[in-house]
C-alpha positions as CSV (number, residue, x, y, z in Angstrom):
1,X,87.2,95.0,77.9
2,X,85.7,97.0,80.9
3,X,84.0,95.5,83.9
4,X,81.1,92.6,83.3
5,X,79.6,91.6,86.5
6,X,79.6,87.5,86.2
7,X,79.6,85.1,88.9
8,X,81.4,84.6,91.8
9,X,84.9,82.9,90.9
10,X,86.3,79.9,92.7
11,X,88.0,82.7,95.0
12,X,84.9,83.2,96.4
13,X,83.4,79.4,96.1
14,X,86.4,78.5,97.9
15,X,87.2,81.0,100.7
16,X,85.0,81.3,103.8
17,X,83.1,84.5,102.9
18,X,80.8,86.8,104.9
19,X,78.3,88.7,103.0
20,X,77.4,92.2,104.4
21,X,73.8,94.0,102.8
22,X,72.7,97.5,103.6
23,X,69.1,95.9,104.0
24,X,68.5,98.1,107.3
25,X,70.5,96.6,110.1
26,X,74.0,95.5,110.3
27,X,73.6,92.0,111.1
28,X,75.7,89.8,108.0
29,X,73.7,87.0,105.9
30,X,75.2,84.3,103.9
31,X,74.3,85.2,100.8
32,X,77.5,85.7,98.1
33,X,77.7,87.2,94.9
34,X,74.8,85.7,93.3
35,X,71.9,86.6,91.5
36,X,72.9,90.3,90.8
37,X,73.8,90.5,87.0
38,X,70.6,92.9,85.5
39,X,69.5,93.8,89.4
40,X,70.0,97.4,89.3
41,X,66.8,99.7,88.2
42,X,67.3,102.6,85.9
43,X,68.6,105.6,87.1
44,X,68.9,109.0,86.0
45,X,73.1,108.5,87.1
46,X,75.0,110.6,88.5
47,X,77.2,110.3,91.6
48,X,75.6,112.9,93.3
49,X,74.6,112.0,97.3
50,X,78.0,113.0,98.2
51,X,78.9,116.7,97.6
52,X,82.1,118.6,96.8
53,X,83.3,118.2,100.9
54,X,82.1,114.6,100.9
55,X,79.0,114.9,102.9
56,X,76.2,112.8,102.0
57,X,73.0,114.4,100.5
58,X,71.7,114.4,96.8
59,X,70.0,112.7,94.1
60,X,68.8,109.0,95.1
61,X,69.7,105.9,93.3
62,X,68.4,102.5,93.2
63,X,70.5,99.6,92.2
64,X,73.1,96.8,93.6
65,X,76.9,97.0,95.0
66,X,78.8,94.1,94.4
67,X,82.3,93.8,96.4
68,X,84.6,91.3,98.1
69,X,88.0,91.0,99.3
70,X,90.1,92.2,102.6
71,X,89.0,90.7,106.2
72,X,90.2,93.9,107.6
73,X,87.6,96.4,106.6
74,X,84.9,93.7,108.0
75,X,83.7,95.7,111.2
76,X,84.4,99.0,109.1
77,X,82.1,97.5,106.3
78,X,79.5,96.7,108.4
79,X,79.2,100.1,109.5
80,X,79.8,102.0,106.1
81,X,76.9,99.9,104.4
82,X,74.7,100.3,107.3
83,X,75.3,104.4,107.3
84,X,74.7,104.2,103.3
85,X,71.7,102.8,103.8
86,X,70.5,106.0,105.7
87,X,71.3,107.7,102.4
88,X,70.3,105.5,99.7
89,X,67.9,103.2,101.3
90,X,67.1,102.1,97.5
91,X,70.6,101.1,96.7
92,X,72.2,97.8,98.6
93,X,75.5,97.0,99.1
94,X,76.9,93.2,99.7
95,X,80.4,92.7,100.7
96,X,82.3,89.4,101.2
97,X,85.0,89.2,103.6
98,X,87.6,86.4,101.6
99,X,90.8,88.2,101.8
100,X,92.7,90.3,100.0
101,X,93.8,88.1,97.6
102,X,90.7,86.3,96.8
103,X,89.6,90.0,96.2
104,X,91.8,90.8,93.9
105,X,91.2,87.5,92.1
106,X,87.7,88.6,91.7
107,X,88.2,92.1,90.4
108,X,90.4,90.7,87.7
109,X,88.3,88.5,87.1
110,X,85.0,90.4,87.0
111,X,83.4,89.2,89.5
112,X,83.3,92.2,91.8
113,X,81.9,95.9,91.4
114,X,85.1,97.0,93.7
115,X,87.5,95.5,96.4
116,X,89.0,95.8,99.6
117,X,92.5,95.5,99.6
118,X,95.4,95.9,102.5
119,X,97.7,95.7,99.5
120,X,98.0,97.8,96.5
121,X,98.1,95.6,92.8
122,X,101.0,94.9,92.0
123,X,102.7,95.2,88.4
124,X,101.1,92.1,87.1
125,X,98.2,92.6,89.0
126,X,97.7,95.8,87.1
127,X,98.3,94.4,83.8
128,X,95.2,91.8,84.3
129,X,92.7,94.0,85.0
130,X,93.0,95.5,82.3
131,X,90.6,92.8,81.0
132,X,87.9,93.4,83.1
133,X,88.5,97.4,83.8
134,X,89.6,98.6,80.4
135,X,92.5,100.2,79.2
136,X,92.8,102.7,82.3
137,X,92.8,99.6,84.4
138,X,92.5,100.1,88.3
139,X,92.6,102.7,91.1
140,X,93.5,102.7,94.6
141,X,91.8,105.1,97.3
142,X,92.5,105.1,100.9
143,X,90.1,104.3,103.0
144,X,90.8,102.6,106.1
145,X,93.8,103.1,108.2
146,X,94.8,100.5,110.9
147,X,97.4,99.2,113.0
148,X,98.6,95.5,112.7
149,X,98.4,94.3,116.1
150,X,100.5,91.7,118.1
151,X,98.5,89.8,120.0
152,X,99.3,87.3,122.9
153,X,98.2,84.8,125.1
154,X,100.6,85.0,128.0
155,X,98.8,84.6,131.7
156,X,100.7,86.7,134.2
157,X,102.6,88.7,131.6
158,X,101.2,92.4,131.1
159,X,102.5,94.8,128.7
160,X,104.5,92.7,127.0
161,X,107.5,94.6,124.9
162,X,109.3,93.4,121.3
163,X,111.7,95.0,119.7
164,X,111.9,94.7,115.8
165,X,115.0,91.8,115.9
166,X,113.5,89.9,118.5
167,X,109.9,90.2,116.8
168,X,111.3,88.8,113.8
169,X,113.0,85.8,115.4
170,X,109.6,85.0,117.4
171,X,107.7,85.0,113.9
172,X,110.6,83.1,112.2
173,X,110.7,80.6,114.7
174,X,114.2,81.1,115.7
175,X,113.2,81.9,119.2
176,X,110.9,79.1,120.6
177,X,110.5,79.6,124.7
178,X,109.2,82.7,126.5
179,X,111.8,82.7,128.6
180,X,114.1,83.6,125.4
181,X,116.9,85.9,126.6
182,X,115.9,88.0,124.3
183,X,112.4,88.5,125.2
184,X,113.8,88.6,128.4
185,X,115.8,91.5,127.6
186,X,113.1,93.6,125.9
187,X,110.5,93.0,129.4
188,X,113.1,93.3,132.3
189,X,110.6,93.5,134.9
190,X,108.2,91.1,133.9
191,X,108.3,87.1,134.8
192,X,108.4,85.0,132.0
193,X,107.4,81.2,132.2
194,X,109.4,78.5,129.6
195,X,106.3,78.0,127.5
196,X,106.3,77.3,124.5
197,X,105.4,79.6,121.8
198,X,103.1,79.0,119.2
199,X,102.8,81.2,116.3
200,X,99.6,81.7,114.5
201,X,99.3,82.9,111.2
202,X,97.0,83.5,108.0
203,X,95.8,80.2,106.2
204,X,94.5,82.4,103.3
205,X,96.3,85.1,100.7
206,X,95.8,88.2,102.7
207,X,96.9,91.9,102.6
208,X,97.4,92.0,106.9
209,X,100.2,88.9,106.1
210,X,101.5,90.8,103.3
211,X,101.8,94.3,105.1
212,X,103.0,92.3,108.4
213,X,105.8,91.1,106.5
214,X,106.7,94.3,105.1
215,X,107.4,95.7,108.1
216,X,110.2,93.0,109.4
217,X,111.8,93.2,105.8
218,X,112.2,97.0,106.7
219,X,112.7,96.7,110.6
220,X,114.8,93.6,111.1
221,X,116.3,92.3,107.6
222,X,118.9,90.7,109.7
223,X,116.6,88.6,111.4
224,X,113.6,88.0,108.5
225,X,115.3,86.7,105.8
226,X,111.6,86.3,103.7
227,X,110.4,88.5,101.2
228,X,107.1,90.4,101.8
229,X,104.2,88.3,100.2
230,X,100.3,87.7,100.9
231,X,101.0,84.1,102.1
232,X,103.2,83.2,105.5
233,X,106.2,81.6,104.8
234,X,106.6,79.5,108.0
235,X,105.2,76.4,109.0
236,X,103.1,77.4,111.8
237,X,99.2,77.4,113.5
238,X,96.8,79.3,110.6
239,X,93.7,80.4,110.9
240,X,91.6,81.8,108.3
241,X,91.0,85.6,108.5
242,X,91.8,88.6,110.9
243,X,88.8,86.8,113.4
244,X,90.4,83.1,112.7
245,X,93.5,84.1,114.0
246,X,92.3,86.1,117.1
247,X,90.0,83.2,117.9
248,X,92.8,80.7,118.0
249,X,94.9,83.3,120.3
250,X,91.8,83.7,122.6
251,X,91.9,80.1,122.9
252,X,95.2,79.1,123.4
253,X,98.1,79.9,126.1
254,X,101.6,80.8,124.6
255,X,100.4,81.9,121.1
256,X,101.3,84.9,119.5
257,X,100.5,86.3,115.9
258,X,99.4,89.2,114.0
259,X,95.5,90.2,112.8
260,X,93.9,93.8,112.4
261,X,93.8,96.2,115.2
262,X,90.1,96.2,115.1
263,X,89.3,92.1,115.6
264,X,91.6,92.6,119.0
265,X,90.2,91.4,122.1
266,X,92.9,90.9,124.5
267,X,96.4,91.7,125.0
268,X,98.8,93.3,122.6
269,X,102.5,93.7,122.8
270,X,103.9,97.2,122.2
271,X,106.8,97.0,119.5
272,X,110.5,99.0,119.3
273,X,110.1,102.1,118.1
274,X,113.8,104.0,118.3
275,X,114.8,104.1,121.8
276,X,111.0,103.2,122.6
277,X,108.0,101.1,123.0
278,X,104.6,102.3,121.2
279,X,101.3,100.6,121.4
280,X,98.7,100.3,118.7
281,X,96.6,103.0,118.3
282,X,94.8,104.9,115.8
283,X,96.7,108.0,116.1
284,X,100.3,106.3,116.1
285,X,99.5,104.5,113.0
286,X,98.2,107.7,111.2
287,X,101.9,109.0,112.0
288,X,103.1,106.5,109.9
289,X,100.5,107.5,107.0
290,X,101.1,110.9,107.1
291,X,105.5,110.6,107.1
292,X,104.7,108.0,104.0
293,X,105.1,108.5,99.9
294,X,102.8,107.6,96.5
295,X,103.9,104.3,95.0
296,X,104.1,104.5,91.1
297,X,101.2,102.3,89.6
298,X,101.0,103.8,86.1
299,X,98.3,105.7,86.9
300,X,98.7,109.7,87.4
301,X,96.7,110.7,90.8
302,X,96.4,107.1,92.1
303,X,96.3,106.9,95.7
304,X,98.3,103.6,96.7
305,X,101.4,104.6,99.1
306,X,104.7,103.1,99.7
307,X,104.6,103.2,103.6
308,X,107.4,104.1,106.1
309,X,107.6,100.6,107.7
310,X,111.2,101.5,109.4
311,X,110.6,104.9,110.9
312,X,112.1,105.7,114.2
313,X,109.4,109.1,115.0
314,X,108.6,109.2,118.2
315,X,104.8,107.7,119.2
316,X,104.7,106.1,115.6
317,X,103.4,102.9,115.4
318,X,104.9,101.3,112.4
319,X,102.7,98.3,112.1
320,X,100.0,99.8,110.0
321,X,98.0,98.7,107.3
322,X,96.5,101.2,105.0
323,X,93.5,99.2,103.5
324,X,92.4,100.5,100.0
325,X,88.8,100.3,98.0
326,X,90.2,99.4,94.5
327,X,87.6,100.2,91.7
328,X,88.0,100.2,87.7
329,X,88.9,103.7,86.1
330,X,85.8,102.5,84.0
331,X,82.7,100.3,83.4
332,X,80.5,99.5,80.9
333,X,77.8,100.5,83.0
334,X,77.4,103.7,83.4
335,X,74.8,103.1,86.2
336,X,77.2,100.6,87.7
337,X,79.6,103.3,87.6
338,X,77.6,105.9,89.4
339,X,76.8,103.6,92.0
340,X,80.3,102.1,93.0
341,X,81.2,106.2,93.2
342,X,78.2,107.4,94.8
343,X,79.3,104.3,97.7
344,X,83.1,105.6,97.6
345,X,82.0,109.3,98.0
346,X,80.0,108.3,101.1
347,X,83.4,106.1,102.6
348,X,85.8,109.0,102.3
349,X,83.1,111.4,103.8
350,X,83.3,112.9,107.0
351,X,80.5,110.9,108.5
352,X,81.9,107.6,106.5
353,X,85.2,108.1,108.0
354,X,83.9,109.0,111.3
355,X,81.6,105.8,111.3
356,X,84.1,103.8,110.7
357,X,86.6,104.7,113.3
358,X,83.5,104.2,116.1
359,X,83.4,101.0,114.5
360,X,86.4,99.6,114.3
361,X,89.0,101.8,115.7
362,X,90.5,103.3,112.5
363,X,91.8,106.5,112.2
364,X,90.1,109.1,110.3
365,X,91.8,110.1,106.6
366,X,92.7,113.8,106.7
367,X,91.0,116.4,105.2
368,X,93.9,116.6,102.3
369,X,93.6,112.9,102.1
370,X,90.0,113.2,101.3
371,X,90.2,115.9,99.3
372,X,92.2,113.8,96.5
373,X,90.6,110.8,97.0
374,X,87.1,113.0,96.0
375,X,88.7,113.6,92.7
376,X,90.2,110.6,92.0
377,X,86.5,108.8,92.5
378,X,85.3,111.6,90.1
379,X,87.1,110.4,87.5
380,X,85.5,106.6,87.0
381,X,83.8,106.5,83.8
382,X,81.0,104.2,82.9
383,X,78.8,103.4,79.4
């Protein structure tokens, strides 16, 4: 059975949700998946506003986008719909920021048009949606690369420095003080009180968690005995999404925890890299991108990627989430279809791409990167 839009699943009902409409501004309402099954107009199809390079320009549609899932993407969202709307001012496109996992949840279940995902599906994953997406099931493109930062809330303690090991043991709770001879060890120069730490974590499923914890499996498996997963494994301070946890930083002394690069307001510690210590950037997460490999999903050109959490290159930030739009191979639709790739050919577009990294501090996809995500999108069916 291929993709029935139908209402909004208890994911959505239940999960604090932010709904984004290319209505001609870029302010968020709090409207959710409702009211949408019938709402697009007839169109003579086609995914045409977005040409062979990816630029936008083309025949105009007129319908509804329907799509949910990571926090992440939020401030990247906002801008993508906002910049679509300059090219399909008929068309609108509403996006709930629940998570990752909710997300999913509602792509399995029919409930969404696409997703944002910091996590590829995984094998069971991939075998529900078949359900809702057909036999072909789901695919993965790339569209927004960002770091995971580390951020802080020490007074008096600039620049703060973690190696991978002593990272690890902060997250897992076996180092508790600032003070920590360890931390002390990794920020020689700097004076560190006997606060306390506080970690602060995800409340919800999410793809940042899950890609967080993937990099101390790979960089310190000595000192993070858990296995990667969308939900944190230690009892600690949570927050709900990338701007929950941030808030809860802001607001706190002594806390540290993990959240999107682009939600970041204050201070960030730089992580072991090799002999070094790289801060977040852009262009050191895109190292990390490019040095990666395809993960096998069943699915012959499918873009999800098995990234190089453990590299030691020099000026690579190995904290990085790549965050994916996940879309059925087909729909019953066919207008449905058009739209959700006429939307995907404007993200992976130069000016998508480029919007979003004023945005939200992402770095661009490369040229070879767009190319094949261009002709993956070309190959969603609908009707």
């Amino acid at each position: 059975m291929k993709l029935h839009r139908i209402g909004p699943t208890v994911a959505i009902a239940m999960a604090a949700s932010l709904t984004l409409a290319a209505c001609g501004d870029d302010a968020p309402t709090t409207s959710a998946n409702e009211g949408s099954e019938g709402s697009s107009d007839e169109s003579d199809g086609g995914s045409e506003s977005a040409d062979a390079d990816g630029d936008a320009g083309g025949e105009q549609l007129t319908g509804d986008v329907v799509a949910s899932g990571a926090s992440s993407q939020e401030a990247a969202m906002t801008a993508w719909i906002a910049g679509y709307q300059g090219v399909q001012p008929e068309v609108t496109v509403q996006y709930n920021s629940v998570g990752s996992g909710a997300g999913r949840e509602n792509l399995i279940a029919g409930a969404s048009d696409f997703i944002g995902s910091d996590a590829y599906l995984d094998e069971d994953e991939r075998a529900a949606v078949v359900d809702s997406c057909g036999d072909g099931g789901a695919l993965h493109v790339p569209v927004y690369i960002s770091p995971v930062a580390v951020p802080y809330n020490l007074p008096g303690v600039d620049g703060l420095q973690l190696k991978p090991d002593t990272l690890a043991q902060i997250m897992n709770q076996d180092i508790t003080a600032w003070d920590d001879p360890a931390i002390a060890e990794d920020n020689p120069d700097a004076e560190l009180p006997d606060t306390e730490i506080t970690v602060v974590h995800r409340s919800d499923d999410s793809g940042t968690t899950e890609n967080f914890m993937e990099y101390l499996s790979a960089a310190a498996p000595d000192s993070w005995p858990h296995e990667a997963d969308a939900a944190w494994p230690v009892s600690a301070e949570a927050a709900a999404q990338n701007t929950g946890v941030i808030e809860v930083i802001n607001q706190n002394e002594g806390t540290i925890g993990y959240a999107d690069a682009s939600v970041v307001t204050g201070q960030a510690a730089a992580v072991g890299v090799g002999d070094e210590f790289v801060e977040f950037s852009p262009e050191a997460a895109a190292r990390v991108v490019d040095a990666s490999e395809p993960a096998d999903t069943g699915l012959d050109g499918d873009m999800a990627l098995e990234l190089a959490r453990d590299t030691t290159e020099s000026g690579a930030y190995p904290i990085v989430l790549v965050s994916y739009h996940v879309a059925c191979t087909s729909y019953d639709d066919a207008e449905r279809a058009n739209l959700v790739k006429d939307f995907l050919n404007y993200v992976v577009s130069e000016e998508g791409q480029s919007t979003a990294s004023e945005a939200a501090g992402s770095a661009p996809i490369s040229e070879t990167t767009r190319e094949s995500a261009l002709s993956l999108i070309d190959t969603i069916q609908g009707g």
